[in-house]
N, C-alpha and C positions, 0 to 999 in steps of 0.2 A: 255226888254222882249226877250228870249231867246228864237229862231226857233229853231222847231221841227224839225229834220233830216230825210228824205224819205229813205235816201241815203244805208241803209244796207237793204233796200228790190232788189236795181241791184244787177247781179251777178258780182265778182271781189273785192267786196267790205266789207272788215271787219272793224273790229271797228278803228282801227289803220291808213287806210286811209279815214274812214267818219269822224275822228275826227278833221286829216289832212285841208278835203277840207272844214268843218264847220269852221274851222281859218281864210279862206280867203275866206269866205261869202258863201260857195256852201253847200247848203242844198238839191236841189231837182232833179232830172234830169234836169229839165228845164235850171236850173242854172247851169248844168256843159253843157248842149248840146249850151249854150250861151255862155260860156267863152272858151269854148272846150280843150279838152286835154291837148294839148299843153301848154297853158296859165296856164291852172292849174298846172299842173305837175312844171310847171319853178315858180311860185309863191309858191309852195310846196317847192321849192328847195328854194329861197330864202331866207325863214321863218325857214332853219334848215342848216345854213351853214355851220357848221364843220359836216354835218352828210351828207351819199351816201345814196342817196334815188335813187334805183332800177330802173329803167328805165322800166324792163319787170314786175315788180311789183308794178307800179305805171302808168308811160303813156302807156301801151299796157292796165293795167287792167282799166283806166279809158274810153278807145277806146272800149272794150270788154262790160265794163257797159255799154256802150251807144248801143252795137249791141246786147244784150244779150247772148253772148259769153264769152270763157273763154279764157284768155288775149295769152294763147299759140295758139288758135285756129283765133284769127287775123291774115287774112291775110299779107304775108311778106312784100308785096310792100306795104301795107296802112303802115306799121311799119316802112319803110325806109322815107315814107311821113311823118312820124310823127316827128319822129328822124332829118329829115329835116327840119320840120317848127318850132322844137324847136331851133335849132342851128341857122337858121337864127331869131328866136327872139330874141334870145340871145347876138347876134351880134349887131342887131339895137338898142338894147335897152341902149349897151356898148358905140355906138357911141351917143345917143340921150343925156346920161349926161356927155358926155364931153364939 
């Protein structure tokens, strides 16, 4: 059975990244404000690897969905935090399968 997607009622979010975060389980706020940003966006990156997936049109706009904001109007330090805890995810996760 196929969940229904809450996810084009936040703001930031078109069909192109609801259909995105519906691939790796995120249907509803609840489920991106649990996996947060970060995670999603680098599980988004993984699922499309020969493709550049935006950074300011994907983790600022899923940071924006969550604040009801519009992903340019995120604050810059939350953006540099972001951009931070993805690169160290990235890192850990590089050393976790070797």
């Amino acid at each position: 059975v196929k969940k229904k997607s809450e996810l084009s009622r936040l703001k930031n979010i078109g069909p192109t990244i609801e259909g995105r975060l519906n691939e790796i389980g995120v249907y509803t706020r609840a489920d991106l404000e649990r996996i947060g940003p970060a995670k999603a966006y680098q599980w988004i990156c993984r699922n499309y690897p020969n493709q550049t997936i935006p950074v300011c049109y994907y983790l600022y706009s899923l940071q924006g969905a969550l604040m009801d904001m519009h992903w340019n109007k995120v604050p810059q330090k939350l953006k540099d935090q972001l951009l931070l805890e993805t690169k160290t995810n990235l890192i850990e996760a590089r050393h976790a399968s070797r």
